[in-house]
C-alpha positions as CSV (number, residue, x, y, z in Angstrom):
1,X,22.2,28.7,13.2
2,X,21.7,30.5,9.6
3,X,18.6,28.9,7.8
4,X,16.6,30.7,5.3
5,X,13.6,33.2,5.9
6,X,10.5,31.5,5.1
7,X,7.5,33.8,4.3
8,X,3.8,31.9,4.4
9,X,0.6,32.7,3.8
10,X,-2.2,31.3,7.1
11,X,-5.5,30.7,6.8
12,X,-6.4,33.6,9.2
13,X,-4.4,35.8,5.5
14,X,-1.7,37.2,7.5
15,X,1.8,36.4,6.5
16,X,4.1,34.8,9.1
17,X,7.9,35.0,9.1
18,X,9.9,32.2,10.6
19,X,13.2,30.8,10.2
20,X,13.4,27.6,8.7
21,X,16.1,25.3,10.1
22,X,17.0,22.1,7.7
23,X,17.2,18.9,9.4
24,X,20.5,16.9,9.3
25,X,19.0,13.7,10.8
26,X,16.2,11.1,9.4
27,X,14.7,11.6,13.0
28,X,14.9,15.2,13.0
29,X,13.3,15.0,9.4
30,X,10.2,12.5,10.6
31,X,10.0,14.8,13.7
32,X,9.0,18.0,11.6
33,X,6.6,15.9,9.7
34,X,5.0,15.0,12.5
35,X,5.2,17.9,14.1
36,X,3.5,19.4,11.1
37,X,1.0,17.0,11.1
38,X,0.0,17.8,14.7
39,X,0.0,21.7,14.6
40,X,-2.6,20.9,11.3
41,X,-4.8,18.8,13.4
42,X,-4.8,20.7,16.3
43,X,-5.8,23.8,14.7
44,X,-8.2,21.9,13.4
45,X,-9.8,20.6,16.3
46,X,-9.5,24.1,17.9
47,X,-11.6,25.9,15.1
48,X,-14.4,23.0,15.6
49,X,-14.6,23.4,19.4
50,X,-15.1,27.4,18.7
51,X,-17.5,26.7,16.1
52,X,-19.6,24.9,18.6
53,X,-19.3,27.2,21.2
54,X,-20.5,30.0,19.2
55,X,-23.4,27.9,18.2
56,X,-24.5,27.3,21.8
57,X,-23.8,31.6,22.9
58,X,-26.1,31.9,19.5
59,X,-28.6,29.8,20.8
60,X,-28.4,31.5,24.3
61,X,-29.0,34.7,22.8
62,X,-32.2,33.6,20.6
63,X,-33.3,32.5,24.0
64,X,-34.4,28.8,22.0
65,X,-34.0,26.7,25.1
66,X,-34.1,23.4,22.8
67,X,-32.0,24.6,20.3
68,X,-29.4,25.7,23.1
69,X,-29.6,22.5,24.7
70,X,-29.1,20.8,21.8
71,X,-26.1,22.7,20.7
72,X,-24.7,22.4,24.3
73,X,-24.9,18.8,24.0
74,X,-23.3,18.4,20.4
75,X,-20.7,21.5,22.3
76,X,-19.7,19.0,24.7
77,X,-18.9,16.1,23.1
78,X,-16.2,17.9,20.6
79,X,-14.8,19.5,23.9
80,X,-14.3,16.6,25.5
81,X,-12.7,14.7,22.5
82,X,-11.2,17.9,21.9
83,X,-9.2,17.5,25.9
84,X,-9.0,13.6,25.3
85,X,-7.0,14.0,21.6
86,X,-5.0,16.3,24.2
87,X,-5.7,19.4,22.1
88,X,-7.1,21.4,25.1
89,X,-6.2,20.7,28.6
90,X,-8.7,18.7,30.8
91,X,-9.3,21.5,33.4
92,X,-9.9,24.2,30.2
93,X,-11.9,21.8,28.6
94,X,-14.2,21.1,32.1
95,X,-14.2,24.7,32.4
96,X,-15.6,25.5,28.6
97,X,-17.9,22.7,29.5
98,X,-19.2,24.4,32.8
99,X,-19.8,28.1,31.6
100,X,-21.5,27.0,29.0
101,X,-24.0,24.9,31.0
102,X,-24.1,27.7,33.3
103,X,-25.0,30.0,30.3
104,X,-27.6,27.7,28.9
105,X,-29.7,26.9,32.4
106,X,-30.0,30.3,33.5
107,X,-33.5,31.2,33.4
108,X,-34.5,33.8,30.6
């Protein structure tokens, strides 16, 4: 199981090590891309659903009801696409969902 170090360079700038191991078969070879594919996407999805959530806390703290019910609505619909794409589970995304309502209606 000898395959070459790979050294790259995240988004998040720190540098990650990992082994890479060449594929031998065409489906092992479509697999990775895929796979690569997917981790991309996900990540994506995963930096929209926090953007959104620290929109709504933002809100929260300006104590801008409309603004933070506006957010909290926008908040929710990534979430829940988020959990439906399957990037978060549906119970994690429910319970994003429910803090934040939580957050948003108490009185302040």
């Amino acid at each position: 199981m000898a395959g070459k170090l790979i050294y790259s360079f995240t988004p998040q700038h720190h540098y990650k090590q990992e082994e890479e191991f060449l594929a031998t078969h065409k489906s092992a070879e479509k697999r990775m891309r895929q796979n690569e594919k997917k981790r991309m996407r996900n990540a994506s999805i995963k930096t929209h659903v926090k953007t959104r959530i620290k929109a709504v806390l933002n809100a929260v703290e300006e104590k801008n009801q409309e603004k933070s019910i506006a957010a909290l609505h926008s908040a929710t619909k990534v979430i829940d696409a988020a959990a439906s794409k399957g990037v978060l589970h549906k119970n994690n995304a429910a319970r994003k969902i429910s803090r934040l309502t939580k957050k948003v209606n108490i009185p302040g």
